[in-house]
C-alpha positions in Angstrom: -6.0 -73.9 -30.7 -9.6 -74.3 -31.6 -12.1 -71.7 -32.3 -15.9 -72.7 -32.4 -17.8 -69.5 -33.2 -21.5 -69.6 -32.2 -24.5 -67.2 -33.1 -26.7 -66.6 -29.7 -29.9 -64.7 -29.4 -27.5 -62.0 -27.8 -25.0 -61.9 -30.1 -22.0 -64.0 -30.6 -20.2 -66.9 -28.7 -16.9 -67.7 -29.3 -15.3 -70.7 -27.7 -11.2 -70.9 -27.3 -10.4 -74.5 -26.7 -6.8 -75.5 -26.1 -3.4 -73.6 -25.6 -3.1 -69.7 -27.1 0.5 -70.4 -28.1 1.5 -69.6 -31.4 1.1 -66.3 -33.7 -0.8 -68.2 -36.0 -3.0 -68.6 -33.0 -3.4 -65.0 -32.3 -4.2 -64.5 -35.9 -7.0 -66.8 -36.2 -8.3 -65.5 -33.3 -8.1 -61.7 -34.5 -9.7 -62.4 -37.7 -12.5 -64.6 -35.8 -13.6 -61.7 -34.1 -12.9 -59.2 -37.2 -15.0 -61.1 -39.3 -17.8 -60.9 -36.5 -17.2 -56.9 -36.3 -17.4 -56.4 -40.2 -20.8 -58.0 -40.4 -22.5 -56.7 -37.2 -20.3 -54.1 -35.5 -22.5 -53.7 -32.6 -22.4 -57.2 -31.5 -22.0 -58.4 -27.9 -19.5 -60.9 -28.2 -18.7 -63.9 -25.8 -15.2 -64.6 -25.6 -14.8 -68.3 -23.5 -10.9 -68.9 -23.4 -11.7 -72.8 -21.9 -8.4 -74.2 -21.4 -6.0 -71.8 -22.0 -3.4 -70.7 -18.7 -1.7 -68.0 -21.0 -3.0 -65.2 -23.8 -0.5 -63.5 -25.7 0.2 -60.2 -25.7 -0.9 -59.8 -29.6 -4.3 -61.0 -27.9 -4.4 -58.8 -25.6 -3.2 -55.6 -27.5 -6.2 -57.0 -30.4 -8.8 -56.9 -27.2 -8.0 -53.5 -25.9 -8.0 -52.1 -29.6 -11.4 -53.7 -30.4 -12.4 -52.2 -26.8 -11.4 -48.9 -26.3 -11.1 -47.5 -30.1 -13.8 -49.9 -32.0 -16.3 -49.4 -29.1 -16.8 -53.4 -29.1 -18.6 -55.2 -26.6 -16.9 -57.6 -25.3 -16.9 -60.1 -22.5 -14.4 -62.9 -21.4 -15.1 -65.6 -19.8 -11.7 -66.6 -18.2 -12.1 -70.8 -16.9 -8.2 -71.0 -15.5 -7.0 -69.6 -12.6 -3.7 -68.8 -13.8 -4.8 -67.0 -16.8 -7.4 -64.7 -14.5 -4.6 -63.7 -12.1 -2.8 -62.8 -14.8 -5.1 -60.0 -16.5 -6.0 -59.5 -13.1 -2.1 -58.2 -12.3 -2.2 -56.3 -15.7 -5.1 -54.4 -14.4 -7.4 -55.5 -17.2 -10.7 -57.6 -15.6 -12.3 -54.0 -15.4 -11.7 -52.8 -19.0 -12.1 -56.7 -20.9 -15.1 -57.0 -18.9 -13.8 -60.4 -17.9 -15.9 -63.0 -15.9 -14.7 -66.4 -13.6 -15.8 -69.4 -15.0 -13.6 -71.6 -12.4 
């Protein structure tokens, strides 16, 4: 996995490229968007999972943390199918703000 972190007018882009697989992946990804939190914790972020199918649950659990008790805002931006059905089934597009890119 691949994370590309980019400052926008809005706030902050992150771009996922490849598979979410491995738990050195989900702590990458945690302390990509910690590090973003610590500096500005106010910050809209962009979260663009590109070609991921899965997200694991570590994700997931870091999102709805960073969401519901940090008061981040955050927005995915889901480009696989698969992957959307999935948070789709585990009631989450609603509360991870998440967006189609397919």
């Amino acid at each position: 996995m691949q994370i590309e972190t980019v400052k926008t007018a809005s706030g902050y882009r992150l771009n996922i490229k490849e598979v979410i697989k491995t738990i050195e992946d989900s702590t990458n990804f945690k302390k990509s968007i910690g590090d973003i939190l610590l500096k500005e914790p106010g910050a809209d972020i962009e979260v663009h999972i590109i070609d991921s199918y899965i997200i694991t649950s570590s994700i997931i659990g870091t999102l709805l943390k960073m969401v519901q008790k940090d008061n981040a805002k955050l927005t995915l931006f889901i480009y696989s199918p698969d992957l959307y059905e999935l948070l789709d089934k585990l009631n989450l597009i609603t509360l991870l703000n998440v967006r189609k890119e397919f």
